[in-house]
C-alpha positions as CSV (number, residue, x, y, z in Angstrom):
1,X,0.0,0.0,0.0
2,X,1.8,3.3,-1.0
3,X,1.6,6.3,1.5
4,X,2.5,8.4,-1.1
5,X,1.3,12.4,-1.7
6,X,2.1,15.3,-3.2
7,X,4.0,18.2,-1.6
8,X,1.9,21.0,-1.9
9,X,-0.6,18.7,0.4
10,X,2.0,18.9,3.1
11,X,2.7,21.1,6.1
12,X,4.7,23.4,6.9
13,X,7.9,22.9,9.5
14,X,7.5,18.9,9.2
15,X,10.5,16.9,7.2
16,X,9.5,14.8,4.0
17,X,11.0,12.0,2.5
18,X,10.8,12.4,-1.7
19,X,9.9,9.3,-3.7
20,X,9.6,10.0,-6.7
21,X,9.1,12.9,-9.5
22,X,5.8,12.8,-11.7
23,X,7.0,15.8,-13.7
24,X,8.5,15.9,-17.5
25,X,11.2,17.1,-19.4
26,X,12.9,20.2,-18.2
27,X,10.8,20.5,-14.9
28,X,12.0,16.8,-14.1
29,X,15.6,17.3,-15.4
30,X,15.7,20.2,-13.3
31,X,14.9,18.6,-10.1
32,X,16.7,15.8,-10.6
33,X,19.6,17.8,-11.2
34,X,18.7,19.5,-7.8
35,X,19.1,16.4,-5.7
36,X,15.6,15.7,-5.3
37,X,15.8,12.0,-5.4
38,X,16.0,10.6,-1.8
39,X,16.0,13.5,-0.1
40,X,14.5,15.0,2.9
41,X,12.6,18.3,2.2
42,X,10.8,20.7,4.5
43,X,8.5,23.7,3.7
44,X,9.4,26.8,5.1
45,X,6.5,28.1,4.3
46,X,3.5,28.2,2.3
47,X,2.3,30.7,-0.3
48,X,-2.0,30.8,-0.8
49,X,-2.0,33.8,-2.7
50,X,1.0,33.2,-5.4
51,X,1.4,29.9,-5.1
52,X,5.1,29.8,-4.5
53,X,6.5,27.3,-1.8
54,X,9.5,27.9,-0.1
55,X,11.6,24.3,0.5
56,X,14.6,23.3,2.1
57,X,16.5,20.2,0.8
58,X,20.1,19.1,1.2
59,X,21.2,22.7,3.2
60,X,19.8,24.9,0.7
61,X,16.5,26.8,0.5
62,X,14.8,27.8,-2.7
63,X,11.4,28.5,-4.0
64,X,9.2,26.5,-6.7
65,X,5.7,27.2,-8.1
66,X,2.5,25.0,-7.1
67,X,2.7,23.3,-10.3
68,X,6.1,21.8,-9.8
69,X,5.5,21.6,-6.0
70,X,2.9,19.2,-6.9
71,X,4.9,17.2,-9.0
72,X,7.0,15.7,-6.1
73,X,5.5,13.0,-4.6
74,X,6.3,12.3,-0.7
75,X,6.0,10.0,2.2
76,X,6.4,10.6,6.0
77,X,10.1,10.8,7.2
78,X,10.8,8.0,9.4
């Protein structure tokens, strides 16, 4: 049974294991080149009204859009 979710359905200030990408091309490329396979991410915090998401991941913070927040698919971090 996968536990799986998207990001953007998480909350902030609680750490995230990634799974896996469901993105294409140059979104997917991107992240990948990032270091978002097995990583541990956190929000920082939550955008409602522009959408933006700011993440930490691997001792770096940066800031993605809903759409490719939603692409990363997470489970709990154990």
């Amino acid at each position: 049974m996968e536990s799986f979710f998207s990001l953007c359905q998480g909350y902030e200030n609680i750490r995230y294991k990634i799974v896996k990408i469901d993105a294409s091309g140059k979104v997917k490329r991107r992240l990948l080149d990032l270091g978002f396979v097995d990583a541990s991410v956190i929000i920082l915090k939550k955008s409602n009204f522009k959408g933006v998401f700011l993440l930490q991941i691997r001792g770096y913070v940066l800031s993605l859009k809903r759409k490719e927040v939603s692409s990363i698919m997470v489970e709990n971090y154990r």
